[in-house]
RODO-2510 file (C-alpha; in nm, 4 decimals, decimal comma):
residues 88
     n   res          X          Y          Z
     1     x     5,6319     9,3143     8,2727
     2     x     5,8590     9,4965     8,0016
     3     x     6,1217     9,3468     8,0929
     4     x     6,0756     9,0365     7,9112
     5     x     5,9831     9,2174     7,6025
     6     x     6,2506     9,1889     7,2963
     7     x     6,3058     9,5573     7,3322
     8     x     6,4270     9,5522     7,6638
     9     x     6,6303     9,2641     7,5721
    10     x     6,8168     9,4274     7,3031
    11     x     6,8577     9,7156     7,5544
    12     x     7,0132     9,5537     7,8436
    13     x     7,2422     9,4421     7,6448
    14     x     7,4163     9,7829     7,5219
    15     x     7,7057     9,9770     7,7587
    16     x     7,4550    10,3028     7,7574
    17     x     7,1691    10,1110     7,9296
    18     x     7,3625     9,9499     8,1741
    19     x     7,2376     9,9095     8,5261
    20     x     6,8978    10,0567     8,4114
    21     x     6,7321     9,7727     8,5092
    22     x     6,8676     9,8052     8,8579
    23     x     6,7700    10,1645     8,8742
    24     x     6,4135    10,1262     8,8088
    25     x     6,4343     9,8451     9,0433
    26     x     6,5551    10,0533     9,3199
    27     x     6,3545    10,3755     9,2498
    28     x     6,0235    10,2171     9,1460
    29     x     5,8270    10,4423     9,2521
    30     x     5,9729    10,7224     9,0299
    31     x     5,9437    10,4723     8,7715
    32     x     5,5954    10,3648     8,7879
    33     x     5,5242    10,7567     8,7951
    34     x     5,7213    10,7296     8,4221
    35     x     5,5748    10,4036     8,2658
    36     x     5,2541    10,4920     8,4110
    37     x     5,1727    10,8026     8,2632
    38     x     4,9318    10,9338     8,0316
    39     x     5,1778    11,1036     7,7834
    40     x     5,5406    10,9536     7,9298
    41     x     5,6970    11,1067     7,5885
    42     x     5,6566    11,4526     7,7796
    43     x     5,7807    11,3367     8,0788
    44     x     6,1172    11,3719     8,1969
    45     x     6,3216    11,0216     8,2724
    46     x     6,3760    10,9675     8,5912
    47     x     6,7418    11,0296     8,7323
    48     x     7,0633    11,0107     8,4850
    49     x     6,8405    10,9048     8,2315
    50     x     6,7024    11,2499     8,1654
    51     x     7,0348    11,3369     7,9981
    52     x     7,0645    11,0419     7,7345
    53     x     7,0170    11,1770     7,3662
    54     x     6,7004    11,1736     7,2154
    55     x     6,8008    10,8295     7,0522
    56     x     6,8519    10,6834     7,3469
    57     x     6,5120    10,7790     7,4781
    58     x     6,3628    10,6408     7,2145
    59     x     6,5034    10,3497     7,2644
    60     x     6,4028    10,3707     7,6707
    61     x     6,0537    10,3786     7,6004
    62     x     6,0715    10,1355     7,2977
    63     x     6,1295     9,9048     7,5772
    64     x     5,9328    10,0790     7,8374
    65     x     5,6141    10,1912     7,6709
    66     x     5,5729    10,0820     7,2986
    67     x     5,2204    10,1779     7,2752
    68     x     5,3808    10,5513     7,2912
    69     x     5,6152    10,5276     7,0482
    70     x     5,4034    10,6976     6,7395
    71     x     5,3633    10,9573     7,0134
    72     x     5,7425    11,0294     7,1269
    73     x     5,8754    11,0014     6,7412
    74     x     5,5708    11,3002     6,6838
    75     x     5,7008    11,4739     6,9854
    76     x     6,0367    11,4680     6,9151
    77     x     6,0151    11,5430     6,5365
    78     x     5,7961    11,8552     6,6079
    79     x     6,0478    11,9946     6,8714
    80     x     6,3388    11,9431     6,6781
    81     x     6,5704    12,1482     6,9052
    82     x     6,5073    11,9070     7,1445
    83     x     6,7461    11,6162     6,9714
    84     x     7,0313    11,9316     7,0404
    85     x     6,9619    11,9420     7,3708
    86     x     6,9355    11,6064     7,4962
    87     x     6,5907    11,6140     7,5705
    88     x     6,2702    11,4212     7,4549
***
């Protein structure tokens, strides 16, 4: 799974990520609702996570979902209010 992946490496390792690895453990299903979606970039993060910056979610689904990641940058650069307001 992702969680070998050097992206996910690089993010357990940082103070904003921490114990995200034990939250998707323990609410797996409303993770697997996340990674598995269609479009995840217009999906809210489960939990806390919702409220990490727009940098941050990047970097989530960098790790999470790297096939999306043309898609979220798009996303995020066409709503550009939504790097104000914490959202992706």
């Amino acid at each position: 799974m992702f969680a070998r992946s050097r992206p996910w490496q690089a993010l357990s390792n940082m103070d904003a990520f921490r114990n995200l690895d034990r939250d998707i453990e323990g609410s797996a299903k409303r993770w697997k609702k996340f990674v598995e979606s269609e479009c995840p970039e217009k999906e809210k993060f489960p939990q806390e996570w919702k409220n990490k910056t727009s940098l941050q979610k990047l970097c989530m689904m960098r790790a999470l979902r790297p096939d999306r990641m043309s898609y979220a940058i798009t996303y995020v650069h066409a709503c550009p209010f939504l790097t104000h307001s914490r959202s992706l």
